[in-house]
Backbone and ligand atoms as CSV (ligand in chain L), in Angstrom:
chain,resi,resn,atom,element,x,y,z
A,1,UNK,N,N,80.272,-1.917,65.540
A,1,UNK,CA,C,78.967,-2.588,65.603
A,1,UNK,C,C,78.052,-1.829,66.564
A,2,UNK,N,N,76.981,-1.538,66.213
A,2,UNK,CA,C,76.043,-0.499,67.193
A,2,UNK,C,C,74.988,-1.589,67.505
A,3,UNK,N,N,75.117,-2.294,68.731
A,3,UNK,CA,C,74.681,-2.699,69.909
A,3,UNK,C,C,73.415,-2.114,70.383
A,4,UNK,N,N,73.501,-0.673,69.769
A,4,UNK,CA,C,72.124,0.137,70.914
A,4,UNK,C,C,71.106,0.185,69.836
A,5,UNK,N,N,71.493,-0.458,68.803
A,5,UNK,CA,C,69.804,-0.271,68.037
A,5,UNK,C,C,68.661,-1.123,68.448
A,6,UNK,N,N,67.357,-0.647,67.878
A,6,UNK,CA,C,66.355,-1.298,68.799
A,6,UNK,C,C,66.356,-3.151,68.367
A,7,UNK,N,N,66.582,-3.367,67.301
A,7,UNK,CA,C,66.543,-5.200,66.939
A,7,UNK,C,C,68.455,-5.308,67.104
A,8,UNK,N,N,69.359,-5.341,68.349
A,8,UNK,CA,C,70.427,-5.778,67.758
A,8,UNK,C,C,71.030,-7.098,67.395
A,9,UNK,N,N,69.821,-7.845,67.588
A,9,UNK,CA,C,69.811,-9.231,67.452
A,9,UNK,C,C,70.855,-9.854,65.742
A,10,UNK,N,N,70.060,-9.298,64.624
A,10,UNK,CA,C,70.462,-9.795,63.613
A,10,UNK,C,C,72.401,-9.097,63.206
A,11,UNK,N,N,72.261,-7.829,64.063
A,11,UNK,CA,C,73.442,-7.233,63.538
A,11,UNK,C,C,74.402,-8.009,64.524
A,12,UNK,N,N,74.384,-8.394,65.912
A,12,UNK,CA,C,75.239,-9.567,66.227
A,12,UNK,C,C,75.719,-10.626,65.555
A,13,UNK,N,N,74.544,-11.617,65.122
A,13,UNK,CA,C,74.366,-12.517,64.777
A,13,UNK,C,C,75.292,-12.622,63.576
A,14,UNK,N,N,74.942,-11.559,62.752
A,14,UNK,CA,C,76.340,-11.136,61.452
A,14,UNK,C,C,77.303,-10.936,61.694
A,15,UNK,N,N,77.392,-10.133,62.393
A,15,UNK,CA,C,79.137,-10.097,62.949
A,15,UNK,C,C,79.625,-11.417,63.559
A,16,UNK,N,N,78.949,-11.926,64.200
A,16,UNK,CA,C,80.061,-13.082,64.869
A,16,UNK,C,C,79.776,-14.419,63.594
A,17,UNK,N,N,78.775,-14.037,62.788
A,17,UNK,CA,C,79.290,-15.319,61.585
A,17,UNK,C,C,80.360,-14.905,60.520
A,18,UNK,N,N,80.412,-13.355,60.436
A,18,UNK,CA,C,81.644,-12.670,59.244
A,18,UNK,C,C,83.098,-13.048,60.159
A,19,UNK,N,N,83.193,-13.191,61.351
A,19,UNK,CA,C,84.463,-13.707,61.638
A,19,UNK,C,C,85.207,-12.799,62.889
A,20,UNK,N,N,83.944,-12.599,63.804
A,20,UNK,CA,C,84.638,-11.894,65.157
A,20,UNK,C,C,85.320,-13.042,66.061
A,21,UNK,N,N,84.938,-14.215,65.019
A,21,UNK,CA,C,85.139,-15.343,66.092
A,21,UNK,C,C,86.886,-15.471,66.328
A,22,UNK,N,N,87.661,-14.969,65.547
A,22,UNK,CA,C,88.922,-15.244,64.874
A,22,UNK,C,C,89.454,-14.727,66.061
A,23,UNK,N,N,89.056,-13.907,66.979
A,23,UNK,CA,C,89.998,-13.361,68.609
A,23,UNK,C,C,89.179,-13.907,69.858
A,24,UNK,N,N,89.844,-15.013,70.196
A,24,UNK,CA,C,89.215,-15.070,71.716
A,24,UNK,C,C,88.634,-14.065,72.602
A,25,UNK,N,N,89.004,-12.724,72.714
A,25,UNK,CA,C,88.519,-11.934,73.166
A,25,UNK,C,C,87.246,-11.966,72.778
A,26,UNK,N,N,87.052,-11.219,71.845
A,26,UNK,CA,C,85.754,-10.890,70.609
A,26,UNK,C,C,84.692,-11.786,70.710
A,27,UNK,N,N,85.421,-13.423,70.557
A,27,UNK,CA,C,84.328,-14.311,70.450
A,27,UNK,C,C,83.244,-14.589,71.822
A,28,UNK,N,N,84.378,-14.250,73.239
A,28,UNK,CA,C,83.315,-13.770,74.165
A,28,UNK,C,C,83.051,-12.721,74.182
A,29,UNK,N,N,83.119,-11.662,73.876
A,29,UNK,CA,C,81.841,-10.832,73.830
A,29,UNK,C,C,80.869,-10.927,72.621
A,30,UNK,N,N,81.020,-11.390,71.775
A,30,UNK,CA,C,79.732,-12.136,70.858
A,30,UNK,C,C,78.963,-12.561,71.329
A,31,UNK,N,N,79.540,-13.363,71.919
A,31,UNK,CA,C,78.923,-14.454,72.846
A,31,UNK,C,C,77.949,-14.102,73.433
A,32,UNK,N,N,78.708,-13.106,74.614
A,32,UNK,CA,C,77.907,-12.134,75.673
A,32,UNK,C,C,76.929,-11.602,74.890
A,33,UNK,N,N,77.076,-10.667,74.095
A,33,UNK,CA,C,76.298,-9.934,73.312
A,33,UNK,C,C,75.089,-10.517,72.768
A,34,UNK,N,N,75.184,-11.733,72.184
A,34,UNK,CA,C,74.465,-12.006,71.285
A,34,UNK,C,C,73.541,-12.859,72.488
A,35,UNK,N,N,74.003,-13.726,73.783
A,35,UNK,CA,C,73.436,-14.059,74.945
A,35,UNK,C,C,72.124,-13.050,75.018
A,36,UNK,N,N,72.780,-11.981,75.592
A,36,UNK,CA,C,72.259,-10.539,76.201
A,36,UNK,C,C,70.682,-10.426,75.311
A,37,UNK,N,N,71.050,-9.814,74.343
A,37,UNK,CA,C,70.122,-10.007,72.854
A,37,UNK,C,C,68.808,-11.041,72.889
A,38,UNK,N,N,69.709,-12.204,72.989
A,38,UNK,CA,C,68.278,-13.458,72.948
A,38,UNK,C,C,67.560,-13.310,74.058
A,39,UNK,N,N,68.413,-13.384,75.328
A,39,UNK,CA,C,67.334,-13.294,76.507
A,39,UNK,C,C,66.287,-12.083,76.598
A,40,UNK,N,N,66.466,-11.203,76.026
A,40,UNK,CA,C,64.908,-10.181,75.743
A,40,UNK,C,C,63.566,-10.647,74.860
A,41,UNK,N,N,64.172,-11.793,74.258
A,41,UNK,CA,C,63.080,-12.379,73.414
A,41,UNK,C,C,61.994,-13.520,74.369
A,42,UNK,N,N,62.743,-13.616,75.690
A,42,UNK,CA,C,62.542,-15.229,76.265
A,42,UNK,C,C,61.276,-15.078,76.562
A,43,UNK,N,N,60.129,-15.926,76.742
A,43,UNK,CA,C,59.104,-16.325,77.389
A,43,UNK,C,C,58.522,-16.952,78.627
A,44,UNK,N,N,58.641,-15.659,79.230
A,44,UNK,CA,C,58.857,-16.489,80.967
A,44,UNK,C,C,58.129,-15.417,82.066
A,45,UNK,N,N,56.600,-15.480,81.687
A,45,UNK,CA,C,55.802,-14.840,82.147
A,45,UNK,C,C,55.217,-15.662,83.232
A,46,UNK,N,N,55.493,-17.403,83.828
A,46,UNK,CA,C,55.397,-17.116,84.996
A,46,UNK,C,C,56.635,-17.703,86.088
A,47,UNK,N,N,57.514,-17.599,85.607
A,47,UNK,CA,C,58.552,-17.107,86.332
A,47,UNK,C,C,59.271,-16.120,86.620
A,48,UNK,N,N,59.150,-14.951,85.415
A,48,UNK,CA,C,59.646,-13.714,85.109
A,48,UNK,C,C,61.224,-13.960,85.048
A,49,UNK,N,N,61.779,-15.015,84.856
A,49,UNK,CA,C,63.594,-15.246,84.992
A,49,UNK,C,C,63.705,-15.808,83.717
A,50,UNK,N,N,64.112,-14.150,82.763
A,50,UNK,CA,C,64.384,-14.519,81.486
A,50,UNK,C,C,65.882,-15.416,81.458
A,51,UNK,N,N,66.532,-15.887,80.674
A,51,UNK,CA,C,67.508,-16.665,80.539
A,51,UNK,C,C,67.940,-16.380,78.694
A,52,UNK,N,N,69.230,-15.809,78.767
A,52,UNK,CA,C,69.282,-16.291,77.357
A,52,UNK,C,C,70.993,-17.071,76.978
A,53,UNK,N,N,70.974,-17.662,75.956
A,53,UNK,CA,C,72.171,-18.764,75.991
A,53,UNK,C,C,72.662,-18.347,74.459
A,54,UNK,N,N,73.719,-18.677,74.611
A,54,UNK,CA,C,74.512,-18.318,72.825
A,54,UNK,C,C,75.644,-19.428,73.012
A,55,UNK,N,N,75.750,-20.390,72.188
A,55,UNK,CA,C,76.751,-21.043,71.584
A,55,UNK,C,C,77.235,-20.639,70.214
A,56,UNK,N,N,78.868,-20.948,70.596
A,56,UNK,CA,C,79.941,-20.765,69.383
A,56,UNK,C,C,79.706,-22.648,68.970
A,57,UNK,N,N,79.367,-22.983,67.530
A,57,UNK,CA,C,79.709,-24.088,67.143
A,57,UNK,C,C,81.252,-24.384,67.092
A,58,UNK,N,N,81.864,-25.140,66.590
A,58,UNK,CA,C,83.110,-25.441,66.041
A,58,UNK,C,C,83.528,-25.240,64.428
A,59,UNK,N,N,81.959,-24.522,64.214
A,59,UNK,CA,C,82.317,-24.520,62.476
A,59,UNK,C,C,82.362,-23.017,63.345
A,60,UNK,N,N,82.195,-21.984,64.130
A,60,UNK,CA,C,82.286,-20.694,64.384
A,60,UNK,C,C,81.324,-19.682,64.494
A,61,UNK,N,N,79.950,-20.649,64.105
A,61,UNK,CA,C,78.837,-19.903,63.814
A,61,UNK,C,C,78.133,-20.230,65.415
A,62,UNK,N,N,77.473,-18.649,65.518
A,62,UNK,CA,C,76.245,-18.638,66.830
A,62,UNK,C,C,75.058,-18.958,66.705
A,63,UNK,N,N,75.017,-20.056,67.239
A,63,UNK,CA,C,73.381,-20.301,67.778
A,63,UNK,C,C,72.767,-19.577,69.062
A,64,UNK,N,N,71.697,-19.021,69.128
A,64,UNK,CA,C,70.979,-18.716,70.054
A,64,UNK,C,C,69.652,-19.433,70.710
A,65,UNK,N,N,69.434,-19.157,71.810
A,65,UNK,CA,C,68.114,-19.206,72.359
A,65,UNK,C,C,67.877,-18.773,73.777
A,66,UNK,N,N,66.652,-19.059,73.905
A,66,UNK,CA,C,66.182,-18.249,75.239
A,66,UNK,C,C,65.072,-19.400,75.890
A,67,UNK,N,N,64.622,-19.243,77.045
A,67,UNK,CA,C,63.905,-19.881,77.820
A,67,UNK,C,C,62.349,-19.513,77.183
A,68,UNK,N,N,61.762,-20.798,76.973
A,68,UNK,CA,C,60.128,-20.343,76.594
A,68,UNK,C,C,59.273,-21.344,77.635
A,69,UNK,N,N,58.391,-20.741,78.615
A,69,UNK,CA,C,57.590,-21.275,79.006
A,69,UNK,C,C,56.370,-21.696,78.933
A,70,UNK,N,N,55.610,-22.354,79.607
A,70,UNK,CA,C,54.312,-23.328,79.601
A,70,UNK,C,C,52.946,-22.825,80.104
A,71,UNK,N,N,51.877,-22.776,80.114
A,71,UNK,CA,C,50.497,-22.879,81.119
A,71,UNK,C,C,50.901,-24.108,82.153
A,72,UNK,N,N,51.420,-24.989,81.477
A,72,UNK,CA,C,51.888,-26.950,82.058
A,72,UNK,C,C,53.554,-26.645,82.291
A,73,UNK,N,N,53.659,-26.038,83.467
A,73,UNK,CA,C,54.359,-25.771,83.999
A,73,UNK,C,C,56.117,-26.651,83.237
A,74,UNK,N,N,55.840,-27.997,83.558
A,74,UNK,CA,C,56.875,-28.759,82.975
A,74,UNK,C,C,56.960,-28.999,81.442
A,75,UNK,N,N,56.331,-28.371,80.594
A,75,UNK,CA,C,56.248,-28.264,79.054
A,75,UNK,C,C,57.231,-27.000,78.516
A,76,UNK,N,N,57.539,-26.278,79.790
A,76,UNK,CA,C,58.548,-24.883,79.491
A,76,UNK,C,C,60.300,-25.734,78.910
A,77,UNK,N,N,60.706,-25.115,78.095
A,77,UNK,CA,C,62.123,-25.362,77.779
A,77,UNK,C,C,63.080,-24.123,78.239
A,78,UNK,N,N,64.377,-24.774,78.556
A,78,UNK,CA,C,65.474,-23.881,78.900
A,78,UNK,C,C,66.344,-23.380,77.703
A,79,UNK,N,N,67.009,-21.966,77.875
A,79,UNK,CA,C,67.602,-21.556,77.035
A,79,UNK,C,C,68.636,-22.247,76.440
A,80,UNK,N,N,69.503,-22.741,77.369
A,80,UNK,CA,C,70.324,-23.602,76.217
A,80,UNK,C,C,70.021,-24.614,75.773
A,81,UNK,N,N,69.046,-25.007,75.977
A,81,UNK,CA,C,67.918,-26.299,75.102
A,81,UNK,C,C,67.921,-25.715,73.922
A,82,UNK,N,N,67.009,-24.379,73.628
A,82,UNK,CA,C,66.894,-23.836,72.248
A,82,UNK,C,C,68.153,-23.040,71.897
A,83,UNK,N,N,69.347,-23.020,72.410
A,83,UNK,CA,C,70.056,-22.526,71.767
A,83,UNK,C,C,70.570,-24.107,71.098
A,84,UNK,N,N,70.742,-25.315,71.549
A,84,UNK,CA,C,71.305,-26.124,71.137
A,84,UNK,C,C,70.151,-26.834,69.905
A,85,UNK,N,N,69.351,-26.583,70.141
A,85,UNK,CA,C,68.352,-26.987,69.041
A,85,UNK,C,C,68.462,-26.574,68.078
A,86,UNK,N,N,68.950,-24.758,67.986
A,86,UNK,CA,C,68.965,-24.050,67.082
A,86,UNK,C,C,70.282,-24.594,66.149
A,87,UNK,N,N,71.667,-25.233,67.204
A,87,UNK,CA,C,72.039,-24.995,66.505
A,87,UNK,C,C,72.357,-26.886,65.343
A,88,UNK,N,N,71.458,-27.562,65.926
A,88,UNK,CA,C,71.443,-28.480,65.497
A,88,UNK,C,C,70.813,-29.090,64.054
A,89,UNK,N,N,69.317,-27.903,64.418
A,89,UNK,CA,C,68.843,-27.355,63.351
A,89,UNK,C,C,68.999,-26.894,61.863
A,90,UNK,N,N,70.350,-25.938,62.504
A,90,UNK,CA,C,71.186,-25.532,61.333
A,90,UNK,C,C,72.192,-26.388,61.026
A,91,UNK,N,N,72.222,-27.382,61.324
A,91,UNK,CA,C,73.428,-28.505,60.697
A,91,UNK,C,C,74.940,-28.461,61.307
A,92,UNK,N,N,74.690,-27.879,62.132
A,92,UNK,CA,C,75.910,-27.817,63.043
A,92,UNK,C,C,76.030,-28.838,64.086
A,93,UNK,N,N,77.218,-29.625,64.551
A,93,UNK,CA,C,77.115,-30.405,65.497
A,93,UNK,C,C,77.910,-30.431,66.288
A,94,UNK,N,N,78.844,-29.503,66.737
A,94,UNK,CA,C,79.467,-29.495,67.751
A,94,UNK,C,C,79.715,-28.541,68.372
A,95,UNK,N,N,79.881,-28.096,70.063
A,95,UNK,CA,C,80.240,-27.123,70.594
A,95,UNK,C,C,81.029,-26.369,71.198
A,96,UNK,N,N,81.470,-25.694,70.814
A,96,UNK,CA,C,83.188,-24.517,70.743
A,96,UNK,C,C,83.166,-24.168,72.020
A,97,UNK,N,N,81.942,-23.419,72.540
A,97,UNK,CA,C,81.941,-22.220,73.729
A,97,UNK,C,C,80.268,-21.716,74.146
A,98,UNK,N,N,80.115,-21.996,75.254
A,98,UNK,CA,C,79.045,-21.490,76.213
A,98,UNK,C,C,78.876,-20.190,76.422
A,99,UNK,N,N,78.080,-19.705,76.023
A,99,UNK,CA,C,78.020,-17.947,77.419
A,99,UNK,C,C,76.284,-18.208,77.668
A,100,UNK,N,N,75.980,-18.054,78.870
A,100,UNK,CA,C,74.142,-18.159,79.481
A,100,UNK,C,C,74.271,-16.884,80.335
A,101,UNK,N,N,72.560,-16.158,80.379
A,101,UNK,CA,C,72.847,-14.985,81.106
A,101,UNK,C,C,71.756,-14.602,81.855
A,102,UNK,N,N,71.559,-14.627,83.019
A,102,UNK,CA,C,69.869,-14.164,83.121
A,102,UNK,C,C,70.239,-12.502,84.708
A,103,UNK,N,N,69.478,-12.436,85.246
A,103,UNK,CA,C,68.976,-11.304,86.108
A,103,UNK,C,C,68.754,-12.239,87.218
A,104,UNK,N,N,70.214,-12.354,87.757
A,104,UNK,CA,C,70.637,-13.273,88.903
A,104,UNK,C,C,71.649,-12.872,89.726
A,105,UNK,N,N,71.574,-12.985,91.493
A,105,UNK,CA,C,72.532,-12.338,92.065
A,105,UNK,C,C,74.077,-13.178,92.030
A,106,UNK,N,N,74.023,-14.549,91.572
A,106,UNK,CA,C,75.311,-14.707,91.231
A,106,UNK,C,C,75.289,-15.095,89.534
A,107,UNK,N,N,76.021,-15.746,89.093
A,107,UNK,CA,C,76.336,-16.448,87.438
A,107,UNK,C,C,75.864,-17.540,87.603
A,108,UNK,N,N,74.780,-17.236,86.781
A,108,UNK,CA,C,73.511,-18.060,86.666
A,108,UNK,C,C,73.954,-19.634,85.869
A,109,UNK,N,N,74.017,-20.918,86.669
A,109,UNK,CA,C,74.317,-22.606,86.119
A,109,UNK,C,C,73.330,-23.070,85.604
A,110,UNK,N,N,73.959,-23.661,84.439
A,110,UNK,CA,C,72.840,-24.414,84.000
A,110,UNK,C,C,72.602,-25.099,84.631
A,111,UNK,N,N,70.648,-25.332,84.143
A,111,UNK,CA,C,70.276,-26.288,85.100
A,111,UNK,C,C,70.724,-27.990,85.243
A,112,UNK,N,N,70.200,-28.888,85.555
A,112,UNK,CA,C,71.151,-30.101,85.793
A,112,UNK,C,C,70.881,-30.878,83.902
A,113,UNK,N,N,69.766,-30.939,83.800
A,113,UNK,CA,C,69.240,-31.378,82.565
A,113,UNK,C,C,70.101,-31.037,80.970
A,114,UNK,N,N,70.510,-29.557,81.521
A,114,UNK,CA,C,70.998,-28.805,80.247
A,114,UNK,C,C,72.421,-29.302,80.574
A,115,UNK,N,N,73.204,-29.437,81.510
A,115,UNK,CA,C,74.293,-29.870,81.620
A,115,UNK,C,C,74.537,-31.063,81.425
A,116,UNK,N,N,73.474,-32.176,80.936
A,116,UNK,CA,C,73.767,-33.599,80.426
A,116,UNK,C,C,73.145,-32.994,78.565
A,117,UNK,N,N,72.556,-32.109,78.773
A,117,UNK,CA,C,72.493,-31.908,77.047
A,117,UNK,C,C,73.512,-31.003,76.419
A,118,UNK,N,N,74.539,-30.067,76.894
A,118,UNK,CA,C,75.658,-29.568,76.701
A,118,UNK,C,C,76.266,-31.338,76.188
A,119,UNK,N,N,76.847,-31.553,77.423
A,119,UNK,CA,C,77.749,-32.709,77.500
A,119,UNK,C,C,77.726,-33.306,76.174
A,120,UNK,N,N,76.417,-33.412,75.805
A,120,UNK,CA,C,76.095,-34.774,74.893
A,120,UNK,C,C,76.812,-33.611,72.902
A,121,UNK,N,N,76.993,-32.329,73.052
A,121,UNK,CA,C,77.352,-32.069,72.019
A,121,UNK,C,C,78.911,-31.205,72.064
A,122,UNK,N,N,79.500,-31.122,73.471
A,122,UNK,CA,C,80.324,-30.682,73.650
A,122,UNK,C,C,82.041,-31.354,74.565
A,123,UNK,N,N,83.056,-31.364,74.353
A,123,UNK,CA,C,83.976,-31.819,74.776
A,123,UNK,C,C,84.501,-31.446,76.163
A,124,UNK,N,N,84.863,-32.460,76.889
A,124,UNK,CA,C,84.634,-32.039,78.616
A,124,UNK,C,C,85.597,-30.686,78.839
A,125,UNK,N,N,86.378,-29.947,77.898
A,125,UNK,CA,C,87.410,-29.041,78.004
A,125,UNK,C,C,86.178,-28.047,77.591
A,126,UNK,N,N,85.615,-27.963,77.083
A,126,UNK,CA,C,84.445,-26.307,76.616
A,126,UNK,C,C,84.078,-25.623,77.546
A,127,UNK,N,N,84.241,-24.393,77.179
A,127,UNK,CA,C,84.162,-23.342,78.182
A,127,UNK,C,C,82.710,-22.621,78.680
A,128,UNK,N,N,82.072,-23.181,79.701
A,128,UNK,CA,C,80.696,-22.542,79.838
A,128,UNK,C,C,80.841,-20.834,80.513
A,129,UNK,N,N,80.354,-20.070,79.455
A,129,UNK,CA,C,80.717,-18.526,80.790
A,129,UNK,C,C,79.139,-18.347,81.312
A,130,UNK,N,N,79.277,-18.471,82.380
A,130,UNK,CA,C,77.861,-17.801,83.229
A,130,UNK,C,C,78.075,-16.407,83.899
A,131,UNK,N,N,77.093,-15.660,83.121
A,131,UNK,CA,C,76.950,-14.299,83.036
A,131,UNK,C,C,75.862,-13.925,84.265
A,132,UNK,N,N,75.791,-12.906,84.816
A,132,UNK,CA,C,74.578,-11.977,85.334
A,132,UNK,C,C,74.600,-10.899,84.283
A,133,UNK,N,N,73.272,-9.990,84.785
A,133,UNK,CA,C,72.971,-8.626,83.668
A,133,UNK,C,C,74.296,-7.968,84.232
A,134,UNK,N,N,74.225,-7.914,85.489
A,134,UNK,CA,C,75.353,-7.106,86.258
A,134,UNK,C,C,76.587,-7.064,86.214
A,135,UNK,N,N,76.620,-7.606,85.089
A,135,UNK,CA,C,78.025,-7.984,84.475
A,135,UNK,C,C,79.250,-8.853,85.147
A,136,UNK,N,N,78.573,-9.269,86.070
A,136,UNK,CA,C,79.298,-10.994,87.430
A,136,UNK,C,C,79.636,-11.981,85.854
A,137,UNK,N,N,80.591,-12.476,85.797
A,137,UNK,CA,C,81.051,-13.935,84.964
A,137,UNK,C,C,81.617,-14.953,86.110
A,138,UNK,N,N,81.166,-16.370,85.150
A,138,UNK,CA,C,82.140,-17.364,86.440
A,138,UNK,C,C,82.621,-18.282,84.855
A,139,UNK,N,N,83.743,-18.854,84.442
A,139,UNK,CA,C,83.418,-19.285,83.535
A,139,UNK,C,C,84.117,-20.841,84.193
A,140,UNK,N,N,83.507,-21.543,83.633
A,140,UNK,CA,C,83.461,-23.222,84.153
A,140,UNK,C,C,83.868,-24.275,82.760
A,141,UNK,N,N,84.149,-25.630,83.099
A,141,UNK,CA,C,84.663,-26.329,81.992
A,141,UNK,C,C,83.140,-27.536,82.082
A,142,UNK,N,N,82.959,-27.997,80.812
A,142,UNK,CA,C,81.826,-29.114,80.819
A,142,UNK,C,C,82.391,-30.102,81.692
A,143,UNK,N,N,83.202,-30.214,82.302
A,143,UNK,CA,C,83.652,-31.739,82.954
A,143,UNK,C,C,83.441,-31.235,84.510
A,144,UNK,N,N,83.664,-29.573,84.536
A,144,UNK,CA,C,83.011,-28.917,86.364
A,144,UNK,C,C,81.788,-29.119,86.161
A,145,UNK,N,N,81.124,-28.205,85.101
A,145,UNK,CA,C,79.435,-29.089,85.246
A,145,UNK,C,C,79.057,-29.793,85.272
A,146,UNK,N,N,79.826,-31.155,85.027
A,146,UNK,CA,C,78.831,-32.438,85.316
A,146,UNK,C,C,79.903,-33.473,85.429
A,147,UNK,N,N,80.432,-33.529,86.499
A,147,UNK,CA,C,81.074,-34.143,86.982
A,147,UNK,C,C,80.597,-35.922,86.539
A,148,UNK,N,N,81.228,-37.039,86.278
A,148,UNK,CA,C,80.850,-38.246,86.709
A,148,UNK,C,C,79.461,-38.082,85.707
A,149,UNK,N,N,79.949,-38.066,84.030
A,149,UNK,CA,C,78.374,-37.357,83.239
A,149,UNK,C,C,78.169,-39.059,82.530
A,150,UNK,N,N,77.215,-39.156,82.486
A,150,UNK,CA,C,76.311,-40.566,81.638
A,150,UNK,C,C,76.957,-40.525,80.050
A,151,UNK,N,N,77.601,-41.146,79.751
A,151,UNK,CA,C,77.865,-40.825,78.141
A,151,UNK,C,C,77.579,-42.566,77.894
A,152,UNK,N,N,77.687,-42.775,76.369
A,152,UNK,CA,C,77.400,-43.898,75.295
A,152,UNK,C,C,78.404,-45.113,76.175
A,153,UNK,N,N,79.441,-44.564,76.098
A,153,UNK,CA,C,80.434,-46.033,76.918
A,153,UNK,C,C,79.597,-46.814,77.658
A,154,UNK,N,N,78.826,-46.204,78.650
A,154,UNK,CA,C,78.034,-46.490,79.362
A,154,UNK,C,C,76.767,-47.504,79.336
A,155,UNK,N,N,77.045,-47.812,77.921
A,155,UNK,CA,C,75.875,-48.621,77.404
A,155,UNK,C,C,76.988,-49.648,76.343
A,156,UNK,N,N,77.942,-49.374,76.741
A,156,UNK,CA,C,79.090,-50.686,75.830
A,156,UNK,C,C,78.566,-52.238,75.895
A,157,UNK,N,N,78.144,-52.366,77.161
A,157,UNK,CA,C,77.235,-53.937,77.128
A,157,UNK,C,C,76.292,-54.173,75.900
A,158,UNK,N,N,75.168,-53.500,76.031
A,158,UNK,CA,C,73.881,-53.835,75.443
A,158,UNK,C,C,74.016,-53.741,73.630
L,1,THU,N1,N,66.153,-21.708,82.997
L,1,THU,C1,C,66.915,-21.726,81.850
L,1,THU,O1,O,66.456,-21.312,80.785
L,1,THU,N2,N,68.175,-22.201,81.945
L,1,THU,C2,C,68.751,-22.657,83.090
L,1,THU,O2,O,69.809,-23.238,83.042
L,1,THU,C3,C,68.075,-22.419,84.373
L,1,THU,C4,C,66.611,-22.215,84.266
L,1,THU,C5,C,64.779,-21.189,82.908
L,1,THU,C6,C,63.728,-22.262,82.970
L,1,THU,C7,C,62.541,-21.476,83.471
L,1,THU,O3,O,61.884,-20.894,82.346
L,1,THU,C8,C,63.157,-20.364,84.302
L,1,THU,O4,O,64.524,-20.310,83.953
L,1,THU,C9,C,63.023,-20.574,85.801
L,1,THU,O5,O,63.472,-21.831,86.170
């Protein structure tokens, strides 16, 4: 797979739906890869802290997205917002595996928001990997990110 062409966006995107997903190895660096990829697209001219996010569904297919920001500061969305949109979009509803990546001196966490919107499509065992460009990983479970998380039980009364 040649990585160094100038769009390698779509040639990721094919490979990890033809079935790189089939080796744990592979499927994180898809992951990575296809992360890497989206965050050049992101929109974040006034923060300049691109972010990009790639989920593995459970059907195996990658969703992407990236951070797009606002003039109205709080109207900006986070990357794994639109990666999870994307992949909801496409009729997919559940989530396999995390990788997020931005131009950060440690492995960049989701923010608190995205870690109750993970939660809400993913099982507290899923693997979030937080990437730097610099190639730093930390990889974490949805139940380390959000410890003590708000789910439906929670509303068993009403
Ligand atoms: N950002 C994300 O996209 N994901 C995160 O988890 C952390 C923050 C974005 C939002 C904003 O566009 C920029 O990073 C700075 O906060």
């Amino acid at each position: 797979m040649d990585f160094s062409q100038e769009n390698p966006l779509p040639c990721i995107l094919a490979a990890a739906v033809a079935g790189c997903a089939e080796r744990h190895m592979e499927t994180e660096m898809t992951l990575l890869a296809a992360a890497t990829a989206v965050r050049e697209r992101a929109y974040a001219p006034y923060s300049r802290f691109k972010v990009g996010a790639a989920i593995r569904s459970t059907s195996g297919v990658v969703h992407v997205g990236c951070n797009v920001e606002n003039v109205a500061y709080p109207e900006g969305t986070c990357a794994e917002a639109g990666a999870i949109a994307a992949m909801i979009a496409a009729g997919d509803a559940r989530i396999a595996e995390v990788c997020v990546i931005a131009d950060s001196p440690d492995p960049v966490p989701p923010c608190g928001g995205c870690r109750q919107k993970i939660a809400e499509f993913a099982d507290q065992d899923v693997r979030v990997v937080l990437c730097t460009t610099d190639g730093a990983q930390k990889v974490m479970t949805v139940a380390e990110l959000l410890p003590g998380v708000f789910t439906a039980a929670h509303m068993d009364r009403t």
